[in-house]
Every structure is written in C-alpha cells, then in structure tokens.
N, C-alpha and C positions, 0 to 999 in steps of 0.2 A: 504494500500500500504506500503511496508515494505522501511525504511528510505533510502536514496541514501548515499553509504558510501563517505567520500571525497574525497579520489581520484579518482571515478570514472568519467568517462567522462562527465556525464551530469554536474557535479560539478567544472571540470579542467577548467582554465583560458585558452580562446582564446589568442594564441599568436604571434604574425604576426612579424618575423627578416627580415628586411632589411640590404641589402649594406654587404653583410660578408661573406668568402669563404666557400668551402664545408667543410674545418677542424674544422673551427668556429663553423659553423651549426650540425655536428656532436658534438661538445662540447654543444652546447648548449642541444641537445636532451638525450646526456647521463645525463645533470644535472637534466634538468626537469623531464625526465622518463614519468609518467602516471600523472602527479602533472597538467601538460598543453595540449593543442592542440595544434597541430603546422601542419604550414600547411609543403607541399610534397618539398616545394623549398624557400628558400628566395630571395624574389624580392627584384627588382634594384633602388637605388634612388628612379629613375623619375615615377617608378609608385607606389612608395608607399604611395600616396593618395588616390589614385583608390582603389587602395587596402584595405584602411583605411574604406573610402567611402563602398565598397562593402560588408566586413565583420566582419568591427564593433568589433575591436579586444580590450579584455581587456589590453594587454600590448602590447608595440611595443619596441623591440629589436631592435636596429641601432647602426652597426660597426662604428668604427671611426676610424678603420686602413684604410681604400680602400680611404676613401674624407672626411678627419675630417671636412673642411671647409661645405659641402656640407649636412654631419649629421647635423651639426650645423643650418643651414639654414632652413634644412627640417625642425624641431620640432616646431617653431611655425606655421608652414601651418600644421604639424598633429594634435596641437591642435583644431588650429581651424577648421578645419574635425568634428572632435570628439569629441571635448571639456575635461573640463576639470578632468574626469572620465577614460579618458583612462589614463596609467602608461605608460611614457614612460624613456627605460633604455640605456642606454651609453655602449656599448659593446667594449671594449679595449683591445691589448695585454699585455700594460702595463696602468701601472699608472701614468700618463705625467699630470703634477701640469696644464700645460698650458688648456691641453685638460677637462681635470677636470672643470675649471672653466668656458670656453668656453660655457661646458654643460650644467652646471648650468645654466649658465645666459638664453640659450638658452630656457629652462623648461625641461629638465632633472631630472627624479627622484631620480634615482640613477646611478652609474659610476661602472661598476664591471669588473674584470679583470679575465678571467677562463684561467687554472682552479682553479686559488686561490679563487676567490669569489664563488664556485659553491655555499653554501649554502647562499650566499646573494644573487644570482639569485633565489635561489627556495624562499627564503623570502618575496622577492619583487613580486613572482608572486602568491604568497601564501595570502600575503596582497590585492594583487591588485581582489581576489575573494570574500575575506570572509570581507576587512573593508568599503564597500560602498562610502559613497560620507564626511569622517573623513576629507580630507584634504580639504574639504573646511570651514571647521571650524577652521582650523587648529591655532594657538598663534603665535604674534607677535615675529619675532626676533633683539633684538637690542645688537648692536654692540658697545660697550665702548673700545674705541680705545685713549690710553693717546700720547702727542705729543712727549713725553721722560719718560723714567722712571722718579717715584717721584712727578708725577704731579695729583694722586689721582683718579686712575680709576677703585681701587678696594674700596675705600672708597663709591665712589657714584656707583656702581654697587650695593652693599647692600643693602647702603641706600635708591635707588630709588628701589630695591624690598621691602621694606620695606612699601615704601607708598603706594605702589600695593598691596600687600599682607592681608590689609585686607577685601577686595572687590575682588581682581581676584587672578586667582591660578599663582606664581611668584615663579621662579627657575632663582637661578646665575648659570652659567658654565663656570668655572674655565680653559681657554684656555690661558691663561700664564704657558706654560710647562718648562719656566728657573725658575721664582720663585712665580710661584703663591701662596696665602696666603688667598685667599677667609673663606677659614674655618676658620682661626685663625682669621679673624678679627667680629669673632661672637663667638669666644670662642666653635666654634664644632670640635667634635672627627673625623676625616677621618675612615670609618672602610672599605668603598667599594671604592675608586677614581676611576677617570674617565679613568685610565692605566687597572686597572679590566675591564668597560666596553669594552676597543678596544679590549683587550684578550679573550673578549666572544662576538666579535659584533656580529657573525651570530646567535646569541641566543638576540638580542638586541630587545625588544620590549617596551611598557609604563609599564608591569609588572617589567621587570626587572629594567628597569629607578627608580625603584618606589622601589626598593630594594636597589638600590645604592646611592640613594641622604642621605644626611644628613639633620636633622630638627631645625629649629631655631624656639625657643620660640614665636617669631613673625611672624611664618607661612613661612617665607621663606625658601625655599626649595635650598641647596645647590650641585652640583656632585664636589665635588674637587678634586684639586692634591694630588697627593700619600704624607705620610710626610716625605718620603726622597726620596733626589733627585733620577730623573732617568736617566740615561747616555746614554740611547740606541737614536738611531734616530727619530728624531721627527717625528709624527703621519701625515700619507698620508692625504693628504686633501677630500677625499671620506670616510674617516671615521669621521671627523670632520664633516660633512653634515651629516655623518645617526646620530650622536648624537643630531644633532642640529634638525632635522629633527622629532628625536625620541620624542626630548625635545617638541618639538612646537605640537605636538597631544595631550600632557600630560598638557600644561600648555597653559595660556593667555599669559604669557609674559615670555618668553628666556632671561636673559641680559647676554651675554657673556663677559666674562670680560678677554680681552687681552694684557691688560698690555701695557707697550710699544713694543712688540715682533714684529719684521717683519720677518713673516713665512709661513711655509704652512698654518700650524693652521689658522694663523690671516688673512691672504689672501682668507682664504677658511669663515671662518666666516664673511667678510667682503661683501663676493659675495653677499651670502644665503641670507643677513640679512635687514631686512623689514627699518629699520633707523641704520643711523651710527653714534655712537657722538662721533665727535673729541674731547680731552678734551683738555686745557693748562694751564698753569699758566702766569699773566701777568710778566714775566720777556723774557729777549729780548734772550735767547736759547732757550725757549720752544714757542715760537712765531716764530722763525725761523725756527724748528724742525716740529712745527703746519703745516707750509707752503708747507715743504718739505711733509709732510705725506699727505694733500691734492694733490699735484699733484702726487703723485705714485697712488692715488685715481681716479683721471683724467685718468690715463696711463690705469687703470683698464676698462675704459670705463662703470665704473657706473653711475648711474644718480646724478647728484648734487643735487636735490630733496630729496635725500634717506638721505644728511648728515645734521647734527644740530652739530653746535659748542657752548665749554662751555668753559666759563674762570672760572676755580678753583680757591680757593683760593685769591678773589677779595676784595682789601682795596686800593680805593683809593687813599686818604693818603703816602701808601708806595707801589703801584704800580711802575714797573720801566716802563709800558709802558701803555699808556692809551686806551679806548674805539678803540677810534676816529682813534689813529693809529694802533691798530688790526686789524680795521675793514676793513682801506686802504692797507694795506701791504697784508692780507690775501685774499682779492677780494671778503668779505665775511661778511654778520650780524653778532654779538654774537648773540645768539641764546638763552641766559642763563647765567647769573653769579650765584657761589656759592661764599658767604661772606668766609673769612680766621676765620673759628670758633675755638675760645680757644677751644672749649668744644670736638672737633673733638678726639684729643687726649687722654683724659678721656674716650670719649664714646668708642675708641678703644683695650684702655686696660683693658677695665671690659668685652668688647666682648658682648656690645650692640649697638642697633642702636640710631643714635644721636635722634630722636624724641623720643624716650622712656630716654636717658640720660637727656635729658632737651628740651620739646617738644614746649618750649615760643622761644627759644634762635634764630637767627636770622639766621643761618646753616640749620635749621629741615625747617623754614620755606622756605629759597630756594630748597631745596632738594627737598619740596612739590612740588612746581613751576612746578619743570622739566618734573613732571608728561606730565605737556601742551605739550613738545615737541614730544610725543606719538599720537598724535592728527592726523598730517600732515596738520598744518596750512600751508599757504603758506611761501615762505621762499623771499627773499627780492632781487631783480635783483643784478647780480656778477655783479661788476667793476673792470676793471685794475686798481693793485696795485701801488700808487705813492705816497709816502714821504721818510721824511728824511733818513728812515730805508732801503730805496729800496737798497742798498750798500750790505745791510749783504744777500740779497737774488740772489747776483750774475747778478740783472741787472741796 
C-alpha cells in the first residue's frame, strides 16, 4: 500500500469550531486548507458537547468574540467529554490580556488571533495530529516572582536549576524584559534571545527551542534576553504561553524568572505556571511589596496552593523583620529561607553557581532545600494578618 501523504484526509486533524461567525469560519478554513477536516457549519455553544460526544474531534476551535464568558465555561465540560487529548484553541479578534488569561486558566491550549496567527493555527492543528499524548508528560512550570526588585530572583532561579540539572532536564527563561541578566549571571554568550524566538514563533517548536537556548557548564539550559535593550512593546501574553508551553515538552522543569516586573509577560507566566515562588527579603519594603504582590495574586483568582514563599537573604541577627511577623502580616508560612551568603557575590562574578563556588557553604545548602518546594507538600492554613506592622499595609 503506497504511504498516505500528510495532508491528505485520512491524515488531516478532525476539527470541530464553535461559537464564531460565518467571516471567522471562512478565516478559519482558508488557514487550514487541506491540513484539517472541518465540518459544513460551526455549532453553537450549547451543543458543542454533543458534538464533542459524537465526533471525537482532534481540536476544538471556540470564539470568544460572540460569549467570552460562556467559551470560558465551556472548556472544562469539553474536557471532560474528551479528555485530555483533545486540543482545544481560543479563537479571538484581538489579543485582550484579560481574555488570554481567562483561557488559560480555563485549559486552553493556545489563544490565536486570525489573521495574524494563521500559521499558529495551522501549528497547533499540525501538533494536535502528529504529537500524540506529549502533553501529558509535559515539565513542571515555576514561576520566580521577587516582591521588588533586588530581592534575588534571578540569583535562585539559576541556582535552583542548578540542583535540578543534574538529574532532570532544567531551562531558566529569562521573562524580565526591562533588565533581565539571567545569562550574565552564569557568565553565557546570548547569541539566539528569546526576542528571536517571538520573531519566528510560528516556526517555534522543541527543535528550534533547542537552537536558541544557551548552555551552562552545569547542564542548565538558559533562553535569554537580547544584550541590548529593547524599546518596542512588551510581548503579548499568548506568546509568552507558547514559549512556556514550548519550554515545558522540552524540559522537567521551566523556572521562569520575572524579576520584579508586573506585566503581560509576568501575568501571563504566572497563570501557566505549575508553582509560584514569591520571593522577599526580611526588610519591612519588600514584606510590604511581598503583600501587595500576593493579593494582585488573589485578584488573579489563582489557587493559593500553587504559591511557596521565600525569604532571601535571611540572618537573623540583622533581620529588620522577623519569622513570626512575616508570617502574621502576610497570612502566610515561609515556605523556605535562603541564608545572606558572602559567597553569593563571588559565585556571581566568576559566572558560576554557588554549589560548585563552594558546595559546604551554608547558601548551596539552602538552595538544595528549595528543591522540596517542587514536591506540593501541603502548605499551612492562611490566617488574617495582625500585628504591629498591620499600619504599613493600609489596614
């Protein structure tokens, strides 16, 4: 029997659109061409279970101009029809940050906007044929989120792929786009940044990811920022997903590292991402700052399960705020201290990681620690926050 070419029909992805006008459904069928099956009409909301139910579609296409609220609703009742093998995609006019995340959270695969994203729709339905049941294998994404700049969240982003890296496959991504430094703090060349990947994302695959990272002696795997700055508008939060996205088929573990940035970027990493670790320093701005970044956390309507809090840079001694009152004022466990290691500094300007600079020093040994918080141990009942500090937080 002579091979089936791939785009022919026995081989084109079943694709079932919901909720979208007749101009939409025309855009959609010029993108796909012969790549899909589509069926004669796109059905309405309320029956695209039935539908799901009846014909078993590789991807489901769902508007979110006609009832964003109501797409949103629908996709975990089309999972759980289908499970979690069907693809399903956010179809929009625009790229609305609100809508973006919505979807995510929802189980949205991807978010594409025609006819700018045509060839991210043919990608995703391209994917959704030939890569089988990848995403359920898919690598952890964690979120390094510092409570202000200077509070060390590109230091333990390294560091904590570092302790990964020699047992699982560990990639930073460099999502501080005012001044990230992820590369420079391992002493690597940028020659691909992650401004190249958004410039080729419909050619974005684990080959190409795999082209663009930069290599640390210690296995970690880096996508950085460009080394000069870049001035244009910050990066749509649906492209931040397919990196993250890209990143997590490729690797065990993602640590995005965002700096203190509140943005699309970080809002968009923050959705996606399997744990979130707030960081801070015990001093009484970045405890405040801590605070403020948990409830816009809250406003997010993520889970409080998904976050681990860390106090950096911890020395008793000359903390200005202790355990006891981080842990009342922020409604919340520490989760993790890092010691205020001399050695941090050293190990940063030679462009190693602190357990290979000195792997006894009492720094390397926290850092190992944190690994645990990858785990999903349980996390420790929230209490309203009350003491002395309750002033500086407006109540």
């Amino acid at each position: 029997m002579p091979p089936t070419h791939p785009n022919s029909p026995a081989n084109a992805a079943s694709v079932l659109v919901v909720g979208v006008d007749a101009r939409a459904m025309g855009q959609i069928r010029e993108t796909l061409g012969t790549e899909a099956v589509l069926s004669a009409a796109p059905v309405p909301y309320e029956e695209a279970v039935a539908a799901v139910r009846r014909q078993r579609p590789d991807v489901v296409v769902t508007g979110f101009d006609a009832d964003p609220e109501e797409a949103v609703r629908l996709a975990p009742m089309l999972l759980a029809e289908a499970g979690t093998k069907v693809h399903l995609v956010a179809l929009s006019s625009g790229a609305d940050p609100d809508r973006i995340r919505a979807a995510m959270r929802a189980g949205y695969r991807e978010f594409v906007v025609l006819p700018a994203d045509a060839e991210l729709l043919r990608q995703a339905v391209h994917e959704a044929t030939w890569s089988g049941d990848r995403d359920e294998d898919a690598g952890e994404v964690v979120a390094l989120w510092g409570a202000k700049g200077g509070v060390g969240t590109t230091f333990l982003s390294v560091n904590l792929a570092g302790e990964l890296s020699p047992v699982h496959r560990a990639c930073v991504v460099d999502l501080d786009f005012a001044m990230g430094d992820v590369a420079a703090f391992l002493d690597l060349t940028v020659t691909q940044s992650i401004a190249d990947v958004f410039r080729n994302i419909g050619r974005l695959d684990e080959r190409m990811l795999a082209g663009s990272v930069a290599i640390h002696a210690s296995k970690v795997h880096v996508l950085g920022q460009p080394t000069e700055l870049d001035t244009r508008e910050e990066p749509r939060g649906d492209l931040v997903m397919r990196v993250l996205t890209a990143a997590s088929r490729s690797y065990q573990y993602v640590l995005a590292d965002l700096g203190a940035s509140l943005d699309e970027a970080s809002v968009t990493a923050v959705t996606v991402a399997d744990h979130i670790v707030v960081i801070t320093t015990p001093d009484i701005p970045s405890v405040k700052d801590a605070w403020r970044r948990l409830q816009f956390i809250d406003k997010l309507g993520l889970e409080r399960d998904r976050i681990r809090l860390v106090v950096n840079r911890w020395d008793r001694k000359t903390a200005q705020v202790s355990l006891a009152d981080i842990e009342q004022n922020l409604g919340r466990r520490v989760d993790a201290t890092v010691c205020d290691e001399r050695q941090a500094l050293r190990a940063v300007a030679e462009g190693v990681l602190l357990r290979e600079f000195d792997k006894k020093c009492e720094g390397a040994r926290d850092v190992g620690r944190l690994v645990g918080l990858l785990t999903g141990e349980e996390m420790a009942d929230d209490s309203k926050p009350t003491s002395f500090m309750s002033r500086l937080f407006g109540r």
